[in-house]
C-alpha positions as CSV (number, residue, x, y, z in Angstrom):
1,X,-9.1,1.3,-21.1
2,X,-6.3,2.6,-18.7
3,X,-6.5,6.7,-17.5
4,X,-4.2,9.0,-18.4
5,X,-1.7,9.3,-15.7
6,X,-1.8,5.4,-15.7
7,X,-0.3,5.6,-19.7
8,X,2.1,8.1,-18.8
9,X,3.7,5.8,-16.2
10,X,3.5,2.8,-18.4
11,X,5.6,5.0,-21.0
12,X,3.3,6.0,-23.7
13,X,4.2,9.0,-24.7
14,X,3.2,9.4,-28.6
15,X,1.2,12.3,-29.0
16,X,-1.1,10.2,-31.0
17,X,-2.0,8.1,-28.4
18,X,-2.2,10.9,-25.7
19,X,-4.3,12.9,-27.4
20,X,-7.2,10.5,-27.3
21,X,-7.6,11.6,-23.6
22,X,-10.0,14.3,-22.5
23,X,-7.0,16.0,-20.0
24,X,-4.3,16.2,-23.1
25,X,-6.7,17.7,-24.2
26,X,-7.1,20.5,-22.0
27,X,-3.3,20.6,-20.9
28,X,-1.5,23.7,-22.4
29,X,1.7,22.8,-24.6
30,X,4.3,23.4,-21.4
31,X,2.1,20.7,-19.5
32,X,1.9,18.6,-22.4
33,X,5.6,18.3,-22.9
34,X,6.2,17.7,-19.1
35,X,4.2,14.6,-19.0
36,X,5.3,13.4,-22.2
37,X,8.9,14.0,-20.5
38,X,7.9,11.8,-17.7
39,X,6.6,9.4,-20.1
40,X,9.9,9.1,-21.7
41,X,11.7,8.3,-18.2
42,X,9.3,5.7,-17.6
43,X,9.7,4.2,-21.2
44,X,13.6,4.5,-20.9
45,X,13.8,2.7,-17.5
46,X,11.2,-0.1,-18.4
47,X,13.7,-0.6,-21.4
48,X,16.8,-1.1,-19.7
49,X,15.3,-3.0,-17.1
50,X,14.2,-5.7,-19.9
51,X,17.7,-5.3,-21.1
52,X,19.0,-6.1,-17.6
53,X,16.9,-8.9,-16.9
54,X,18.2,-10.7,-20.6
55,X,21.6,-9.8,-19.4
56,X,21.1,-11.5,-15.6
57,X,19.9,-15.1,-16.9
58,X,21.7,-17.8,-15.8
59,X,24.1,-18.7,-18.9
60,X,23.0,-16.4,-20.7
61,X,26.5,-16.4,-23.1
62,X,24.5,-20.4,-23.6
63,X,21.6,-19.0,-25.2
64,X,21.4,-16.7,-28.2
65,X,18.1,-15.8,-28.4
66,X,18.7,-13.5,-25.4
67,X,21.4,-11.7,-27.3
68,X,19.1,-11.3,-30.0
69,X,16.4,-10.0,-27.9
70,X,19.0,-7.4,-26.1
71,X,19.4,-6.4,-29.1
72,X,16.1,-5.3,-30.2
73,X,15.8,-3.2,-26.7
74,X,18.8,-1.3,-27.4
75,X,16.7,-0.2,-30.8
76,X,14.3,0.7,-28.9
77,X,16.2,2.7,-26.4
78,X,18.0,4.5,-30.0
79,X,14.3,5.3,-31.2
80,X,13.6,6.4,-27.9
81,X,16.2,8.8,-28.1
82,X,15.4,10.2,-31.2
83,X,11.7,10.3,-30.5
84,X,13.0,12.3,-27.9
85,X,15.3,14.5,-29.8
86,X,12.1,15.4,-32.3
87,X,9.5,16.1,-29.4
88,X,11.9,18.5,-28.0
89,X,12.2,20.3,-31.6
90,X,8.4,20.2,-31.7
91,X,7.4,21.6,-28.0
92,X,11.1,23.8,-27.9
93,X,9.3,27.4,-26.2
94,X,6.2,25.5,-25.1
């Protein structure tokens, strides 16, 4: 099992998940939302870096699958967003 702070730089930031931790667990809602925050940068960098590295392959216009797979991480970086989008709503005033 990886700590905490460990998760929040890998980019898990579902509240689900978090809350399985002893110190979400004793975080107020303002402290809560900033690490989920950070959690989200993390997750939106690793993202784009997978879409970077696709893009970078040598010929990649030769190999489709790569297109495919670029694809998939800009879904993930559109959930992202609105994942984002809803935890605001939710901690908005914590």
């Amino acid at each position: 099992m990886i700590s905490f702070k460990e998760s929040i730089e890998l980019g898990k930031y579902e509240i689900e998940y978090l809350s399985q931790y002893k110190e979400w667990q004793e975080l107020d809602r303002h402290l809560q939302y900033q690490y989920i925050t950070q959690a989200l940068v993390n997750r939106r960098r690793q993202l784009r870096l997978q879409w970077a590295l696709m893009a970078n392959q040598p010929n990649f216009s030769k190999k489709p699958h790569l297109a495919a797979a670029q694809k998939k991480v800009q879904k993930a970086l559109q959930d992202l967003e609105i994942d984002e989008e809803q935890l605001m709503v939710e901690y908005a005033g914590a």
